[in-house]
C-alpha positions in Angstrom: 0.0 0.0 0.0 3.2 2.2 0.7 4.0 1.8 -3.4 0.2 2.9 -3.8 0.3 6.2 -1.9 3.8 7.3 -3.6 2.7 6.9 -6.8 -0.7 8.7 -6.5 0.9 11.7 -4.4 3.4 11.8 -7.7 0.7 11.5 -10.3 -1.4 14.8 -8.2 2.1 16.3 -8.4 2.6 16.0 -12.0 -1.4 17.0 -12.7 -1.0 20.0 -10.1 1.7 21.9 -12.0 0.2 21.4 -15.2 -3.2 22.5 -13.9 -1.7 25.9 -13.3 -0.9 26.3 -16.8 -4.6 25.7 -17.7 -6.2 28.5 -15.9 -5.5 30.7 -18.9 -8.2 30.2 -21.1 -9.7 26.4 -21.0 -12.0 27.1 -23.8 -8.8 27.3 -26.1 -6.5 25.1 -24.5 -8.4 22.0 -23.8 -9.4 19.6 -26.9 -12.4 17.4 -25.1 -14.2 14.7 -27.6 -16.5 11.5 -26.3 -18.0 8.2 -27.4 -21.3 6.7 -25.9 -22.0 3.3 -27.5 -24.8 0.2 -26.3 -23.9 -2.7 -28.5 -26.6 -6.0 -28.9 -26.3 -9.1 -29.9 -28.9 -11.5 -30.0 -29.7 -15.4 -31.4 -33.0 -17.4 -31.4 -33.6 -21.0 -32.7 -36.9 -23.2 -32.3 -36.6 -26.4 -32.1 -37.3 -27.6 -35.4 -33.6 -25.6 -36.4 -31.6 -28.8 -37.3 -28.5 -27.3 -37.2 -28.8 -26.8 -33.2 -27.7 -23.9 -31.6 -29.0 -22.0 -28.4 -30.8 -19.0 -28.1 -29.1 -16.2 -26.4 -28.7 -12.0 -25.8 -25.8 -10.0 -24.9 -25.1 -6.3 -24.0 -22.1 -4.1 -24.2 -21.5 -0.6 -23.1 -19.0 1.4 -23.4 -17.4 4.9 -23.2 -14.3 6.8 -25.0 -13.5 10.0 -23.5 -11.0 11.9 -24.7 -9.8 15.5 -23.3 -6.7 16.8 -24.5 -4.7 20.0 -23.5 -1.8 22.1 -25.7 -0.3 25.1 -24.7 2.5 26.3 -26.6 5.2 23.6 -26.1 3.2 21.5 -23.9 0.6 18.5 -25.0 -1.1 16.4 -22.7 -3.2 13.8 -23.5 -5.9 12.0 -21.4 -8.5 8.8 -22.5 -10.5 7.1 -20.0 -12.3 4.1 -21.0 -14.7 2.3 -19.7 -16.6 -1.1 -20.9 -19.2 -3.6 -19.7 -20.8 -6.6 -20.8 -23.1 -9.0 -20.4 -24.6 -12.2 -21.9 -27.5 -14.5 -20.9 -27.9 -17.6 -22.0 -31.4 -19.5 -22.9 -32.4 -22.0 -20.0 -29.7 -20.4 -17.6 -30.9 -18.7 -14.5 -27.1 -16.9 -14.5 -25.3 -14.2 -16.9 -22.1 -14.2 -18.2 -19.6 -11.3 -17.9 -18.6 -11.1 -21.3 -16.2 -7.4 -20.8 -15.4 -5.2 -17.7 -12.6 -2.5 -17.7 -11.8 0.6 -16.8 -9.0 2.9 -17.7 -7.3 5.7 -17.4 -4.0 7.2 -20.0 -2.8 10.2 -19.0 0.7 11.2 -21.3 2.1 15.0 -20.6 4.6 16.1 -22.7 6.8 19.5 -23.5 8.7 20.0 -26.8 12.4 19.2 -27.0 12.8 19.3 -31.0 10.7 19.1 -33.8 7.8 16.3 -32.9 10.4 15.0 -30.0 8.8 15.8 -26.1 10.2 14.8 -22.9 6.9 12.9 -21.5 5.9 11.8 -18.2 3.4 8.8 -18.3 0.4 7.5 -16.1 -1.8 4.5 -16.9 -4.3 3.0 -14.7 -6.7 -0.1 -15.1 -9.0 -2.3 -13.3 -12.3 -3.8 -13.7 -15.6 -2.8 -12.0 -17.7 -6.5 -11.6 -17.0 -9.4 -9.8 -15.5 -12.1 -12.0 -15.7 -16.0 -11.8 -14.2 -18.5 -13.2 -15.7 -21.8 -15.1 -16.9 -23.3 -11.7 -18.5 -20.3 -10.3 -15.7 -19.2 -7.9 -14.8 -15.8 -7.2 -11.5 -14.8 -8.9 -11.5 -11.2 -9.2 -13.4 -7.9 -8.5 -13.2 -4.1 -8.2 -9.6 -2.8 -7.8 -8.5 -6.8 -7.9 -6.3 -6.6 -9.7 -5.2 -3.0 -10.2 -2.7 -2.0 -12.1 -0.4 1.3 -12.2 2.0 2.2 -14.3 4.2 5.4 -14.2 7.4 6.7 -15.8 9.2 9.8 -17.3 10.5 8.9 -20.8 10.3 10.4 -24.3 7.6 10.9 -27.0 7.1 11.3 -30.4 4.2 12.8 -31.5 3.5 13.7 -35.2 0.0 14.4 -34.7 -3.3 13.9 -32.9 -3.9 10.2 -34.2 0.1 9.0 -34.2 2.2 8.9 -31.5 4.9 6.3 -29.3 6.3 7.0 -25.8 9.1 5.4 -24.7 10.0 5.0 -20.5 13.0 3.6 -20.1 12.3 3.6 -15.9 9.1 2.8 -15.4 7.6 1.7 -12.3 4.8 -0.8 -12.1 2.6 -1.9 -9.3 0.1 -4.8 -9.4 -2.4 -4.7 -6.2 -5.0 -7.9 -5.3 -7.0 -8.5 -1.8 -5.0 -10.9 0.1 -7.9 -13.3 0.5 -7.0 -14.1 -3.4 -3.5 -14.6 -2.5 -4.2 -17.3 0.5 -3.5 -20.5 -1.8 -1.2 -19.2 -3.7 -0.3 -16.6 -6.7 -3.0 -14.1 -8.5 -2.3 -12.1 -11.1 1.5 -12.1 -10.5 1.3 -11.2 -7.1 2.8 -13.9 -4.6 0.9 -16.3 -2.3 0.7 -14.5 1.1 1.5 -10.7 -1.0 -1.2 -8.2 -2.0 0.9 -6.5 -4.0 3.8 -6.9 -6.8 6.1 -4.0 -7.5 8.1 -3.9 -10.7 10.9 -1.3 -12.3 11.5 -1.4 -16.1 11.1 0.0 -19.6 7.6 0.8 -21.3 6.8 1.6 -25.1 3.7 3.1 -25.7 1.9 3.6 -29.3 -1.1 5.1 -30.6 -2.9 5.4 -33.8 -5.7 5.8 -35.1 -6.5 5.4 -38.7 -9.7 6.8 -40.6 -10.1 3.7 -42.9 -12.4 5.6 -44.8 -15.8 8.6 -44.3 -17.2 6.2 -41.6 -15.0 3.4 -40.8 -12.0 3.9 -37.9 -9.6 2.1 -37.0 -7.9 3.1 -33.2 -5.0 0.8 -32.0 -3.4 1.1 -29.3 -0.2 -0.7 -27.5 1.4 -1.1 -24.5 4.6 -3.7 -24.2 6.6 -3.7 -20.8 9.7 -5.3 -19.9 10.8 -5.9 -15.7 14.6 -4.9 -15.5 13.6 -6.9 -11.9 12.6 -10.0 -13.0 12.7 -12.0 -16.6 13.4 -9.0 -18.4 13.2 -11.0 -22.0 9.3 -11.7 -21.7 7.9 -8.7 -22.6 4.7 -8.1 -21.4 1.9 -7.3 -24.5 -1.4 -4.9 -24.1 -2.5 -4.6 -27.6 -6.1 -2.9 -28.2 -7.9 -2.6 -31.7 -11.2 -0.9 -31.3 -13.1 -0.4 -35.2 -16.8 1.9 -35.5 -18.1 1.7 -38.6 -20.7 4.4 -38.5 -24.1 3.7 -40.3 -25.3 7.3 -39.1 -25.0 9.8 -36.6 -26.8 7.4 -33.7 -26.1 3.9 -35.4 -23.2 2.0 -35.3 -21.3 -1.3 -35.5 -18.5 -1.7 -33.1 -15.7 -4.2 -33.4 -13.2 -4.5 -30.2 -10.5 -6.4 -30.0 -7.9 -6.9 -27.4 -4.7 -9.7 -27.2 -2.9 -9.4 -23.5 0.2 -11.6 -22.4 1.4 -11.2 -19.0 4.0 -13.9 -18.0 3.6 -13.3 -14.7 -0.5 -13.8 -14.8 -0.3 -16.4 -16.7 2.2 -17.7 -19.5 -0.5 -17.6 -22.7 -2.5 -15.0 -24.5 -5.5 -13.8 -23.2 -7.8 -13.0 -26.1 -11.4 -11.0 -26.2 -13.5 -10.4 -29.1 -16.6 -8.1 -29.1 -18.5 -7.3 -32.2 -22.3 -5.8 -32.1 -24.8 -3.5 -33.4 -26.3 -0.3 -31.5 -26.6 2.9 -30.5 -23.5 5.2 -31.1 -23.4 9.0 -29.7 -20.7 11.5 -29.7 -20.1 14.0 -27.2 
């Protein structure tokens, strides 16, 4: 918890001084854009459908919030996400989480040369539900696990939809409830341990591609490397979300993400959401 509260009172440090700069004119400075999106899916069969199959709905919301500031020399950029989802099964008195996450990216940068910036970096995720694994048991819930990372580094910015940060000393903390960690390991965090503190590099990229008048593509990635601990496996956040817009309120959404975290567990994690629905921007 000591890890916790030094890297919070940092992160207010770092937002502090910049929030100084801002009291100038926000209605200039500040860049602020947001996505509102319900997703369905849904699929009946009767029972004369001889190919088989079982009926079911699902549900996904979600939210992109962007709110950028430049002043002069200075950029910093800020995206909070957040995503839930569920499905429900025909016949089955329970529902499925199907996504649950919620983020924070916060990059602050001032100009050393051309599109060069000497950044300072903040990311934050964790999920909001309870999760359970295939026999019902608790495994996870809200702020377990959390995950911090923070680092001073360098970015390169060309514009508003390309960019990569690179931290060459990073910090990154890992916190579960203990009663998760009584029988052994959980999310990288040792039996007996409600917390796993790491120190390495971090590469950070960002684009966002406008496929064509109302298709876009946003990736983002996120690979990490502990200088601690197994340095050569590189831990992998890669995000793909893709709107195709049908019009202003109507959309279909495509999200893909691909996580590999050694420490968690020595695979990739894969999830796949892909509906119709209501789209708004604000």
């Amino acid at each position: 918890m000591k890890n916790i509260a030094i890297t919070l009172v940092f992160l207010m440090s770092i937002f502090a001084a910049n929030a100084q700069e801002t009291a100038i004119d926000t209605t200039k400075l500040w860049t602020k854009k947001g996505n509102f999106s319900l997703l369905f899916n849904q699929s009946s069969y009767n029972k004369q459908w001889l190919g088989g199959g079982t009926s079911n709905i699902a549900g996904n919301l979600g939210i992109n919030y962007d709110f950028n500031y430049k002043n002069g020399d200075v950029v910093w950029d800020n995206k909070f996400i957040l995503a839930y989802g569920l499905s429900k099964i025909k016949g089955d008195a329970k529902t499925a989480k199907t996504d649950d996450r919620l983020e924070l990216n916060s990059l602050w940068g001032k100009k050393l040369n051309g599109q060069w910036y000497y950044s300072m970096y903040f990311n934050f995720k964790t999920q909001m539900d309870t999760g359970l694994d295939k026999n019902s048991v608790k495994i996870s819930h809200f702020f377990s696990p959390a995950y911090f990372q923070l680092g001073p580094g360098f970015l390169w910015k060309k514009n508003d939809n390309l960019s990569v940060n690179f931290s060459p000393a990073a910090a990154k903390l890992i916190v579960v409830h203990p009663h998760f960690t009584q029988l052994g390991s959980s999310f990288g965090v040792l039996q007996g341990d409600s917390s796993r503190f790491e120190f390495g590099a971090s590469i950070s990229g960002y684009y966002k591609l406008n496929l064509m008048t109302n298709v876009s593509i946003e990736n983002r990635l996120n690979l990490y490397s502990d200088y601690l601990d197994n340095p050569q496996n590189v831990d992998i956040d890669y995000q793909m979300n893709v709107i195709m817009k049908i019009n202003k309120y109507l959309s279909a959404n495509l999200a893909l993400q691909t996580i590999y975290d050694d420490n968690s567990i020595k695979a990739f994690q894969t999830r796949e959401v892909f509906g119709l629905g209501v789209n708004y921007g604000f």
